[in-house]
Biopython code that builds the backbone (N, CA, C, O; Angstrom):
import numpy as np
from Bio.PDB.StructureBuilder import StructureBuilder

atoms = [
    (1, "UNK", "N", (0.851, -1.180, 0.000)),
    (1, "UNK", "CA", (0.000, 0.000, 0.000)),
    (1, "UNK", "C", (0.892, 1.237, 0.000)),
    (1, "UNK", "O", (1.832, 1.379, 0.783)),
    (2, "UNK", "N", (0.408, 2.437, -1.263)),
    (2, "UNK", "CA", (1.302, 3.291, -1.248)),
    (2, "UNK", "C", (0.849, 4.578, -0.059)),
    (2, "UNK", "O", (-0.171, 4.355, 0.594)),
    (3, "UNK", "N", (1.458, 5.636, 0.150)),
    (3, "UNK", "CA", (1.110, 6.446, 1.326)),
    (3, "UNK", "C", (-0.260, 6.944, 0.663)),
    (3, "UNK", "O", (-1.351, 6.853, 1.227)),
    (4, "UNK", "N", (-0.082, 7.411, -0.445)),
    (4, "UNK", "CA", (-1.901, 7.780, -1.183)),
    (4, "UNK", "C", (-2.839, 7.257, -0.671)),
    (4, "UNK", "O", (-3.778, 7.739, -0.037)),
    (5, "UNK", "N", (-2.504, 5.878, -1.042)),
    (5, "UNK", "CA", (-3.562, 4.464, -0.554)),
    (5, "UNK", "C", (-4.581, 4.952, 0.915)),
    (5, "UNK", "O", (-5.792, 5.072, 1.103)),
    (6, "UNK", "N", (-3.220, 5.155, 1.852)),
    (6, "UNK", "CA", (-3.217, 4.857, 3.008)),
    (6, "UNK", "C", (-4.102, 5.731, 3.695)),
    (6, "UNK", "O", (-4.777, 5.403, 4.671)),
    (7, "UNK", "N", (-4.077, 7.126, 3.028)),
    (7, "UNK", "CA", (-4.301, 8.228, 2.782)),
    (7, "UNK", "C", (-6.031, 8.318, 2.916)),
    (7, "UNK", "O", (-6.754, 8.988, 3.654)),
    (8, "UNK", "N", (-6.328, 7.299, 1.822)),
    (8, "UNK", "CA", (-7.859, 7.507, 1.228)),
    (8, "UNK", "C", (-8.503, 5.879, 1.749)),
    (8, "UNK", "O", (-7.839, 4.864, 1.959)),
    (9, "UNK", "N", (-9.704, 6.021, 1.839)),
    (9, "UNK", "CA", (-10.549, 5.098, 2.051)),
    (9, "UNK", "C", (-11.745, 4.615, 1.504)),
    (9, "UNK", "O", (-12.834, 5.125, 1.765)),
    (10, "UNK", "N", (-11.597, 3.670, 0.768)),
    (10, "UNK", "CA", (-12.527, 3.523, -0.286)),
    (10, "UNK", "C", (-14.072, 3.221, 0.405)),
    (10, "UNK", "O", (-14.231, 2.956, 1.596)),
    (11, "UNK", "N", (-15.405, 3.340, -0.827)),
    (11, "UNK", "CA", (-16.650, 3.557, -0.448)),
    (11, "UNK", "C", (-16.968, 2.543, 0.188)),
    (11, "UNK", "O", (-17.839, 2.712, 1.042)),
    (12, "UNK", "N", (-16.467, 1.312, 0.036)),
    (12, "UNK", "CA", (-17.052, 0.219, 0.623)),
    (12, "UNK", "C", (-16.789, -0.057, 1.823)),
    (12, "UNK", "O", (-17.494, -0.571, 2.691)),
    (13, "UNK", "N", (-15.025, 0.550, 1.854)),
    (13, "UNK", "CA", (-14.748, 0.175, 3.561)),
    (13, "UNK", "C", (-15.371, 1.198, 4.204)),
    (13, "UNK", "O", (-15.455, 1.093, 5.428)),
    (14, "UNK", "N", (-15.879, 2.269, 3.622)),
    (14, "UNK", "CA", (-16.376, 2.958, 4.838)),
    (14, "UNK", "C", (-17.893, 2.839, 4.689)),
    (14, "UNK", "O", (-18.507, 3.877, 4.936)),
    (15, "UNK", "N", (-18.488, 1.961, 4.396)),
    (15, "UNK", "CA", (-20.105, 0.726, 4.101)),
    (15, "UNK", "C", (-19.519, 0.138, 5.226)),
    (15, "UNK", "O", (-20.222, 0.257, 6.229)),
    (16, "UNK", "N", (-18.602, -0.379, 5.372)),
    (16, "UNK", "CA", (-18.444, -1.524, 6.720)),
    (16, "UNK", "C", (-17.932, -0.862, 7.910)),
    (16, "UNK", "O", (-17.919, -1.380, 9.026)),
    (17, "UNK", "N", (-17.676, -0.153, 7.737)),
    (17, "UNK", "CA", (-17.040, 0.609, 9.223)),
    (17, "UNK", "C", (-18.236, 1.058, 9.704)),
    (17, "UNK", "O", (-18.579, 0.740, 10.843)),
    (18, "UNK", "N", (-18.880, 1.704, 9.058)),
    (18, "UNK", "CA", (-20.340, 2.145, 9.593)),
    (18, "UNK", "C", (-21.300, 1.309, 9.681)),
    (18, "UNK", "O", (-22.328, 1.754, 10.193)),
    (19, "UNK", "N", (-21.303, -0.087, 9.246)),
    (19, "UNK", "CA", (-22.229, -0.689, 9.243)),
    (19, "UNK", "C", (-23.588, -0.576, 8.474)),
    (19, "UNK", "O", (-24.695, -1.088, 8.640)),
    (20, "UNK", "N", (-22.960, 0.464, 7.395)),
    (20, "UNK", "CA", (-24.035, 0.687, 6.262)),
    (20, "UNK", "C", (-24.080, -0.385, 5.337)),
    (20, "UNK", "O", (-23.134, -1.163, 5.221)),
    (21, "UNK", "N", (-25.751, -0.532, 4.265)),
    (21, "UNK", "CA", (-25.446, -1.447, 3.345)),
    (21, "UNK", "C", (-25.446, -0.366, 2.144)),
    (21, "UNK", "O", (-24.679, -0.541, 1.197)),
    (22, "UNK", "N", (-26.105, 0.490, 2.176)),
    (22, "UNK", "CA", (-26.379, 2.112, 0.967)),
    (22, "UNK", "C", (-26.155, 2.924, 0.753)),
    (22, "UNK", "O", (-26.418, 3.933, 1.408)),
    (23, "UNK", "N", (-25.469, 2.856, -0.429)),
    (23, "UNK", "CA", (-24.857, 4.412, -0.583)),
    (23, "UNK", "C", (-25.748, 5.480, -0.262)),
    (23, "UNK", "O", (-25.189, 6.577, -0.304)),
    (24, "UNK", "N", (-27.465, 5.518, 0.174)),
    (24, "UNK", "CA", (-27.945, 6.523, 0.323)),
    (24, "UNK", "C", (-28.191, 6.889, 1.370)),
    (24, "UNK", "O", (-28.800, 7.953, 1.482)),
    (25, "UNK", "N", (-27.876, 6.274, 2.328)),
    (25, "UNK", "CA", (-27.475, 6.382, 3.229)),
    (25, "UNK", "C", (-26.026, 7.322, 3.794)),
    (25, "UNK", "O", (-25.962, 8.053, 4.783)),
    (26, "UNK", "N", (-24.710, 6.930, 2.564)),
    (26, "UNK", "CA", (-24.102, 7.888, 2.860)),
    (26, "UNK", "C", (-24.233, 8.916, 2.607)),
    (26, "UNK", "O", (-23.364, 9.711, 2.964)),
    (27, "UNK", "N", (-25.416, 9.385, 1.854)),
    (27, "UNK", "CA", (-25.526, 10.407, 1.347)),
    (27, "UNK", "C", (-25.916, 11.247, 1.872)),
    (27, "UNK", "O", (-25.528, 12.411, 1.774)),
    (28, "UNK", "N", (-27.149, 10.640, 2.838)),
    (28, "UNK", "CA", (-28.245, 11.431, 4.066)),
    (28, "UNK", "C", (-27.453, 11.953, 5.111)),
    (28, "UNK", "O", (-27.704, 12.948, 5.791)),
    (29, "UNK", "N", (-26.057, 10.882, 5.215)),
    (29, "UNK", "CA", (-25.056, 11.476, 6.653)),
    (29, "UNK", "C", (-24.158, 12.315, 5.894)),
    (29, "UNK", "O", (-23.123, 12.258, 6.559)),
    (30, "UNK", "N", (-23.941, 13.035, 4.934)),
    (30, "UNK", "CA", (-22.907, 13.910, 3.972)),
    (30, "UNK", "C", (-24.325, 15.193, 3.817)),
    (30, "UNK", "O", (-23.866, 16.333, 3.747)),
    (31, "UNK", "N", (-25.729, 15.141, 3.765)),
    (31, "UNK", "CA", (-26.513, 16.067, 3.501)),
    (31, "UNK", "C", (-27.215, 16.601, 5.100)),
    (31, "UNK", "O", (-27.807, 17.679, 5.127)),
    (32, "UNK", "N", (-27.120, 15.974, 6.054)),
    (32, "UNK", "CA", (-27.895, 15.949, 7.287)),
    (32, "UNK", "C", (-26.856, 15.676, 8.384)),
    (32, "UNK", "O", (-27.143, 16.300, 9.406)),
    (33, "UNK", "N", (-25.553, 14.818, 8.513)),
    (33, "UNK", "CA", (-24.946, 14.648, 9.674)),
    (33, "UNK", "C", (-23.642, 15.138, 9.527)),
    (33, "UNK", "O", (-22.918, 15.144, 10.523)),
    (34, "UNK", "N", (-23.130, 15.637, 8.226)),
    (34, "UNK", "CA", (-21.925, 16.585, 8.700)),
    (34, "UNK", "C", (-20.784, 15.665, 8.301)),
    (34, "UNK", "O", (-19.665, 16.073, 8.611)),
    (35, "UNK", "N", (-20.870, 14.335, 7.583)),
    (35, "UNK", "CA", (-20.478, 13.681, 7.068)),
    (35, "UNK", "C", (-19.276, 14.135, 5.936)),
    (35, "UNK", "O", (-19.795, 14.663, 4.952)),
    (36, "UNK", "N", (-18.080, 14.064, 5.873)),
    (36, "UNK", "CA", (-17.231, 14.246, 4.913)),
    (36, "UNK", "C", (-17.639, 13.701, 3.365)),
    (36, "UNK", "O", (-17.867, 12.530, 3.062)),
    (37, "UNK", "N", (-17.674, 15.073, 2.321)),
    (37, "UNK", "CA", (-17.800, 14.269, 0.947)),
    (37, "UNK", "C", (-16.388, 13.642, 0.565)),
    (37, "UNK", "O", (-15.280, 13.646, 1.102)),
    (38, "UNK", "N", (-16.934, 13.088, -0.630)),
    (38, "UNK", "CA", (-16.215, 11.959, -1.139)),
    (38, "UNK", "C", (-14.609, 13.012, -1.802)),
    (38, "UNK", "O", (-14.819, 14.100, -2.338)),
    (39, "UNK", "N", (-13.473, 12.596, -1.681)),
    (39, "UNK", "CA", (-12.516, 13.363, -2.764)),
    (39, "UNK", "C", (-12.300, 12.655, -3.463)),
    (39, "UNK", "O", (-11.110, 12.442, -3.232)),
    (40, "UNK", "N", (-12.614, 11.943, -4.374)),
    (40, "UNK", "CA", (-12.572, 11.276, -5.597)),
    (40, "UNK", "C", (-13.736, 10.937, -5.823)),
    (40, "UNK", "O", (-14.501, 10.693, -4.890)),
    (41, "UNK", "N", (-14.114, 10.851, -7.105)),
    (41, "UNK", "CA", (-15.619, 10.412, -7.074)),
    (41, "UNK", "C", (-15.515, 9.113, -8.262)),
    (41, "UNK", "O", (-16.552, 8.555, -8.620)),
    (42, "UNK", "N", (-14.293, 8.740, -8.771)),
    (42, "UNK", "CA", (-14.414, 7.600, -9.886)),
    (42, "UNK", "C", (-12.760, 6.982, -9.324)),
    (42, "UNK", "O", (-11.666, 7.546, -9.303)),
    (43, "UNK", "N", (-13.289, 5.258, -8.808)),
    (43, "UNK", "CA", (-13.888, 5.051, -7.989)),
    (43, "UNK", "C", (-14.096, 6.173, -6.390)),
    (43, "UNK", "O", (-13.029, 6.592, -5.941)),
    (44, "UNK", "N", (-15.214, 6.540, -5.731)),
    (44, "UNK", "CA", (-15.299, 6.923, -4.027)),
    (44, "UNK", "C", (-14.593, 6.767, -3.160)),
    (44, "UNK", "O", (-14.496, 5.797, -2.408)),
    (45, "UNK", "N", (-13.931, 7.881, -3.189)),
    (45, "UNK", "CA", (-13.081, 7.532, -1.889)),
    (45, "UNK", "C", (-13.159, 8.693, -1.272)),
    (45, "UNK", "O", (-13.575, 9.724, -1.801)),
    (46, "UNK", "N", (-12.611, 8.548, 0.325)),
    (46, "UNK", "CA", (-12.670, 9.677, 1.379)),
    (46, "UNK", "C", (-11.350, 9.727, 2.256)),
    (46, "UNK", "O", (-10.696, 8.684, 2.278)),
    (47, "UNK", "N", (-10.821, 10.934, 3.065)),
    (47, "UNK", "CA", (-9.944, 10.848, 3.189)),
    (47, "UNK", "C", (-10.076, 10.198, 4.723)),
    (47, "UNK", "O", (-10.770, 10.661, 5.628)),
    (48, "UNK", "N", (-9.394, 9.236, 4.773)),
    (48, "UNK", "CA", (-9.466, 8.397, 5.805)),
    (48, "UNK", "C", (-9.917, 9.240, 7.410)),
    (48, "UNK", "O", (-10.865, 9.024, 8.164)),
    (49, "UNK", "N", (-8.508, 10.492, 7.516)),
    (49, "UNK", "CA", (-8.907, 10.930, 9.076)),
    (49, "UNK", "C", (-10.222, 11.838, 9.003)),
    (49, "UNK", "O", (-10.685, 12.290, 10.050)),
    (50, "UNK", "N", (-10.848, 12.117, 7.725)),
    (50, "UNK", "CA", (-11.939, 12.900, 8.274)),
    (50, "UNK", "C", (-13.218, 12.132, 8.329)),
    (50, "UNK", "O", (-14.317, 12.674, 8.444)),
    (51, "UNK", "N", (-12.970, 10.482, 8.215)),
    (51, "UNK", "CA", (-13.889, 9.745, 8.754)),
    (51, "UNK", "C", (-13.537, 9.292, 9.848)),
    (51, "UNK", "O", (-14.483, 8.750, 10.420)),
    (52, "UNK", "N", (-12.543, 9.264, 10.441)),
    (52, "UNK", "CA", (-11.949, 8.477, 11.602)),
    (52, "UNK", "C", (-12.443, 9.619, 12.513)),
    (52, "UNK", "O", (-13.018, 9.215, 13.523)),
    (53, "UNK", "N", (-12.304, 11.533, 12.320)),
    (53, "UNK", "CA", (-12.495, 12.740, 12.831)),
    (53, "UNK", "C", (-14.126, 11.928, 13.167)),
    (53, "UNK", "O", (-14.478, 11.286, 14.156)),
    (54, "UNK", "N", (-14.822, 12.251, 11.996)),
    (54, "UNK", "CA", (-16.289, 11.836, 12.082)),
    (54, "UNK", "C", (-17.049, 11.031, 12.711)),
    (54, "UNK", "O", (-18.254, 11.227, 12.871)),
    (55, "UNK", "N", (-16.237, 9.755, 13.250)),
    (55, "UNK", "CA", (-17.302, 8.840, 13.749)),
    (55, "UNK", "C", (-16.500, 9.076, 15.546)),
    (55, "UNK", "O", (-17.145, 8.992, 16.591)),
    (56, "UNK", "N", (-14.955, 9.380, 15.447)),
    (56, "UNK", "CA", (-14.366, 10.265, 17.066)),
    (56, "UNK", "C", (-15.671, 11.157, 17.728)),
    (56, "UNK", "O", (-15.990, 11.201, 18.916)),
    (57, "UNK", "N", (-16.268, 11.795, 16.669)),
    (57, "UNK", "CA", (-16.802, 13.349, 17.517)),
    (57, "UNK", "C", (-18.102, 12.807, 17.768)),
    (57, "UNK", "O", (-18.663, 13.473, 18.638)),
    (58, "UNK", "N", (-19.021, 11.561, 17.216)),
    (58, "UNK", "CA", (-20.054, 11.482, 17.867)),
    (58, "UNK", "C", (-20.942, 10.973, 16.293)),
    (58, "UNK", "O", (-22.157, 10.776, 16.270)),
    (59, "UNK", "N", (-20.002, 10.826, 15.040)),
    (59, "UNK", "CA", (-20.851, 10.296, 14.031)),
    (59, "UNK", "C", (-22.182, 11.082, 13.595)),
    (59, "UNK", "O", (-22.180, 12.246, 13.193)),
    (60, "UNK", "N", (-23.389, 10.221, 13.745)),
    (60, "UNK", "CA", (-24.969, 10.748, 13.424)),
    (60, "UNK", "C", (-25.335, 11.718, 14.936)),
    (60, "UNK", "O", (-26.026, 12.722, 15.106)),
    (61, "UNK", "N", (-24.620, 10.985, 15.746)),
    (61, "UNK", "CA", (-25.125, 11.957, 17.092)),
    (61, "UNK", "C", (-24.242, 13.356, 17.628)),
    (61, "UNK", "O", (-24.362, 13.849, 18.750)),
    (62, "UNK", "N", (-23.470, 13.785, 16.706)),
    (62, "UNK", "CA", (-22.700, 15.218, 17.120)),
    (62, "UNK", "C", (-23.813, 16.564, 17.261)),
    (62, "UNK", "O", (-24.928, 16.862, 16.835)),
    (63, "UNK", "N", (-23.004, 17.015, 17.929)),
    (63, "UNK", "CA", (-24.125, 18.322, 18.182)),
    (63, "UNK", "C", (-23.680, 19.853, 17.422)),
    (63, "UNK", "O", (-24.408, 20.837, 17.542)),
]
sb = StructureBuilder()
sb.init_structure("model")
sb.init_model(0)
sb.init_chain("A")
sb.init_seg("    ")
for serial, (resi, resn, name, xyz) in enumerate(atoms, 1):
    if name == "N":
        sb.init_residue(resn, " ", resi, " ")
    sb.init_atom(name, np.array(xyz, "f"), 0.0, 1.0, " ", f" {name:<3s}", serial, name[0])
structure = sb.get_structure()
């Protein structure tokens, strides 16, 4: 894995980290919970610490 790699986190692993099965789902937590968008969009990926930031501060339940 190159540092890029390491860097970014693809759509699916972050389907399983969250325990999502739908992408529309990620969509509702990116339009409603403050959710990091995607920085790549062919294939989805996100940058790893601002999901790791995201689900730290309280995920769907931050205030």
């Amino acid at each position: 894995m190159t540092l890029n790699q390491s860097l970014l986190i693809a759509e699916s692993e972050v389907m399983e980290i969250l325990l999502i099965s739908s992408r529309q789902t990620i969509w509702n937590y990116i339009n409603h919970y403050g959710f990091p968008k995607p920085i790549r969009t062919r294939p989805k990926a996100y940058l790893r610490e601002d999901v790791e930031h995201w689900i730290r501060n309280g995920g769907v339940n931050q205030k």
